[in-house]
C-alpha positions in Angstrom: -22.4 -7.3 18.4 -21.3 -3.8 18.6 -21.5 -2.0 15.0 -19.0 0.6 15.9 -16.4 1.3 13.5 -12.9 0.9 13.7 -9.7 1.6 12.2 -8.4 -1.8 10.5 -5.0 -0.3 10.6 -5.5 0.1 14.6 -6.5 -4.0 14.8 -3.8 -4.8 12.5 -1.0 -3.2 14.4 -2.6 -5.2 17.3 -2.2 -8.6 15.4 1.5 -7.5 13.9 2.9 -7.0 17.1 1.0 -9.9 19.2 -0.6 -12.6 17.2 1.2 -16.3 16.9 -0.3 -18.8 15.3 0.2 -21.8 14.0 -0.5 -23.1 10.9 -14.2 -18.2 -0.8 -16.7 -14.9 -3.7 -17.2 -11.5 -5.7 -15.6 -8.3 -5.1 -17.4 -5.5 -4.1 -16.8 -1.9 -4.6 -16.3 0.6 -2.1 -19.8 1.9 -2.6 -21.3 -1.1 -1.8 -19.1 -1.6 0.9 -20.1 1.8 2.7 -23.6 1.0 1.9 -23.9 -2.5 2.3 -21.9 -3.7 5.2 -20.9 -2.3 9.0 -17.6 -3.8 10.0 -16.5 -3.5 13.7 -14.3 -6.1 14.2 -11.6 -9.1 13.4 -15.1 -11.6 12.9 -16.7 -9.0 10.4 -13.5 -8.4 8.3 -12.5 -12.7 8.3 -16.2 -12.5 7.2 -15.8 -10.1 4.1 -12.3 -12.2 3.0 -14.4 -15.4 3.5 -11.6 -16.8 5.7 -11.8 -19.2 9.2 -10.6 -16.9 11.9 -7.1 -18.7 12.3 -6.5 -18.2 9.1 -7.2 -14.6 8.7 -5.2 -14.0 11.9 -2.3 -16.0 9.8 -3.3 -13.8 6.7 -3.2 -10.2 8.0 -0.2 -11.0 10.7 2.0 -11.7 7.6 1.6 -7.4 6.6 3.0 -6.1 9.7 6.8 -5.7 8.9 7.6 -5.1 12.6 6.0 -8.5 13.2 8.8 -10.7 14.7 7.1 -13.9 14.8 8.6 -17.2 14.4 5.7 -18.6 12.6 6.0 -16.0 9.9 8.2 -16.9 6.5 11.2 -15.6 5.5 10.1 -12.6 3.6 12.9 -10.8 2.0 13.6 -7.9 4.1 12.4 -5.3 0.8 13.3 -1.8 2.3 17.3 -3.1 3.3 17.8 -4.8 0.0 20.6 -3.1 -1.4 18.7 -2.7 -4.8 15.8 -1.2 -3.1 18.2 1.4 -1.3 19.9 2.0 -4.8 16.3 2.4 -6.2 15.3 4.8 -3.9 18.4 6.7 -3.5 17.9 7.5 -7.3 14.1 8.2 -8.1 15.0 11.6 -9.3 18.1 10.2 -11.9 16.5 10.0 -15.4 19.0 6.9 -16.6 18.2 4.5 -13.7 18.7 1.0 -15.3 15.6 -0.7 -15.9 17.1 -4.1 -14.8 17.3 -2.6 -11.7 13.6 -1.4 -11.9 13.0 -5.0 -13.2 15.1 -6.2 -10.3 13.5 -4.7 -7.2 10.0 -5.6 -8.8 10.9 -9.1 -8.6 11.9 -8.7 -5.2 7.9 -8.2 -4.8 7.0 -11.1 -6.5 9.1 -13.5 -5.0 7.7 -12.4 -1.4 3.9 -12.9 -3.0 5.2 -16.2 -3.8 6.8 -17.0 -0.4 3.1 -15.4 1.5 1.2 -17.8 -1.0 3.4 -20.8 0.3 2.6 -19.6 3.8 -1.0 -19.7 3.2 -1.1 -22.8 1.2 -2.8 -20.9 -1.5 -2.3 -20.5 -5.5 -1.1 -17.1 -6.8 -4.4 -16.8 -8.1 -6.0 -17.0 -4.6 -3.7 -15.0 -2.9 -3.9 -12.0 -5.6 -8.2 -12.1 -5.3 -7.4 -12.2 -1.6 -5.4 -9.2 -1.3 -7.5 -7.4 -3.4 -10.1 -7.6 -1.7 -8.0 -7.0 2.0 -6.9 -4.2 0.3 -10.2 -2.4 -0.8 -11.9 -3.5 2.7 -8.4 -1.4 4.4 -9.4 1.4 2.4 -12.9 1.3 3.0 -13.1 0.9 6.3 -10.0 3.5 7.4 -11.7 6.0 5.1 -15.0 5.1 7.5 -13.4 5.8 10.8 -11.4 8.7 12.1 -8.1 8.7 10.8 -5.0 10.5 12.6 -3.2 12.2 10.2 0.1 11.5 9.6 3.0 13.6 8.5 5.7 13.0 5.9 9.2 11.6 7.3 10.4 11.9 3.2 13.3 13.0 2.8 12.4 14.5 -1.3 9.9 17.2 0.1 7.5 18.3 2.4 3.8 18.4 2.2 2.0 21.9 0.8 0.1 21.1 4.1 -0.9 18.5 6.8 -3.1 15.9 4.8 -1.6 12.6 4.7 0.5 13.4 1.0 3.8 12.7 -0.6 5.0 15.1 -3.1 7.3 13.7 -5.8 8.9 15.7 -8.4 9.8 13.8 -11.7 9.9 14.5 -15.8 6.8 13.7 -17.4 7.3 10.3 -18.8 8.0 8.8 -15.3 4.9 10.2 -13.6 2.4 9.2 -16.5 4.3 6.0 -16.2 4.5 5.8 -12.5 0.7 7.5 -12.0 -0.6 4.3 -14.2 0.2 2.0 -11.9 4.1 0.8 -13.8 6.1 0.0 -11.7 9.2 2.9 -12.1 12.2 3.9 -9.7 9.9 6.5 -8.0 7.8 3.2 -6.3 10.1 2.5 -3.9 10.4 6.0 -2.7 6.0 5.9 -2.7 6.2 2.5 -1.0 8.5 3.7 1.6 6.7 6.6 2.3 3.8 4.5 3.1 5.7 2.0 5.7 7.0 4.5 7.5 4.2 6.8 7.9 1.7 4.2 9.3 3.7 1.5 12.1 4.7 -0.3 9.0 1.1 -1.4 7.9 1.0 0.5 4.6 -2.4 2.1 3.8 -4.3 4.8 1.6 -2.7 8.1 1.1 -2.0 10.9 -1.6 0.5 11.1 -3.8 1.1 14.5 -5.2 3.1 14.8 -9.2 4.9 17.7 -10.1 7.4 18.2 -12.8 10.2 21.2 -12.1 8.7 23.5 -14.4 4.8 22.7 -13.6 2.2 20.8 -11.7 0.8 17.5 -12.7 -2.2 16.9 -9.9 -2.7 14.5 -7.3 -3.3 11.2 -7.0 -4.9 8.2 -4.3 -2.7 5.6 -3.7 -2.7 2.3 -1.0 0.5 0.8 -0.6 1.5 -2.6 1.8 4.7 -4.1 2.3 4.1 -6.2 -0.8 3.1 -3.6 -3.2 2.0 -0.2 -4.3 -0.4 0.9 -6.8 -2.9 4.1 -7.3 -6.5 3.9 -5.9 -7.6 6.3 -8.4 -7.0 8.6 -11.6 -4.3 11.4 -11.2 -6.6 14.6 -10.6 -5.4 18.1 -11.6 -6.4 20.9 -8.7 -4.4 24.1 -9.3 -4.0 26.8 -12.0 -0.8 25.4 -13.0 -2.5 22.1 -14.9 -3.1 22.9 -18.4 -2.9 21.0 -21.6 1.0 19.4 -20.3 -0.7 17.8 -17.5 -1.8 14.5 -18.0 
């Protein structure tokens, strides 16, 4: 078998726009991932998730959100929900009500619940599952060449062409927001995400600043079922000092 690597996004826009079908071990880090195994295709990732083939076909079609397949469940259509929209509309509004924070959160979890159905799993199962789907995405497009992708946000531009977000916010939101809470600027992260990658989600930066200063940067993966940082928000300019976090 051929050990060349490529992007998973790249195989899982294939399955979200084609696949039909009808209708398990420790994590590893990313080190040991690089190190430790070569993935070049849909049998070497169903390998790493410990799932049959037909069921990781029915596993990864489920993240395409362009996917029109009749086999699929009814997820609720997140990004036209009329709390997302009010969510997203109003990331920069300081007295956005948390039940509708709370609200579009649930939104989430009720399509986790809906994908574990699909699969026939637990919660439990599905959660370890995606975990580990998520840290083999990252891995593996962070392996292969990656086309970079601009912003189609509407807050603000990029400082340049890496594949960023910038979000500006008070400080209480972004420490909130940058520790993985769920806050009214997710939807805006989330959505940058979907759009910027065929609706397939994946790894990208997140850049915090405040109006009167700079906060840093930080990783974060995002899928059509959540969004959450990769890593710890890391200061890179002159403007960090003892405010940042």
């Amino acid at each position: 078998m051929s050990k060349r690597i490529q992007p998973l996004s790249t195989l899982l826009l294939f399955l979200s726009l084609s696949v039909n079908v009808s209708a398990n071990s420790e994590s590893s880090s990313s080190q040991q991932l690089k190190s430790n195994i070569e993935l070049s295709d849909y049998r070497d990732y169903a390998d790493y998730l410990n799932l049959p083939i037909d069921e990781y076909y029915k596993f990864v079609s489920a993240y395409g959100i362009n996917n029109k397949s009749s086999h699929l469940p009814n997820f609720i259509d997140i990004q036209n929900h009329p709390a997302f929209l009010s969510l997203l509309n109003s990331d920069k509004d300081e007295s956005v009500p948390k039940t509708l924070v709370k609200e579009v959160e649930q939104l989430f979890d009720t399509n986790k619940k809906i994908f574990a159905e699909y699969m026939g799993w637990s919660l439990d199962r599905l959660k370890f599952t995606q975990t580990r789907f998520s840290e083999l995405t990252r891995v593996v497009d962070g392996l292969a060449p990656v086309t970079k992708r601009k912003s189609t946000s509407s807050i603000k531009k990029p400082d340049d062409e890496t594949d960023a977000l910038v979000v500006v916010a008070n400080k209480e939101i972004i420490k909130q927001t940058s520790s993985a809470s769920f806050t009214n600027l997710t939807p805006t992260i989330l959505n940058f995400a979907i759009n910027s990658n065929n609706g397939l989600g994946g790894t990208f930066t997140v850049k915090f600043k405040t109006n009167t200063g700079v906060y840093g940067e930080q990783q974060w993966y995002a899928n059509r079922f959540s969004a959450y940082p990769v890593k710890n928000i890391v200061c890179k300019s002159e403007q960090c000092g003892p405010s940042s976090i």
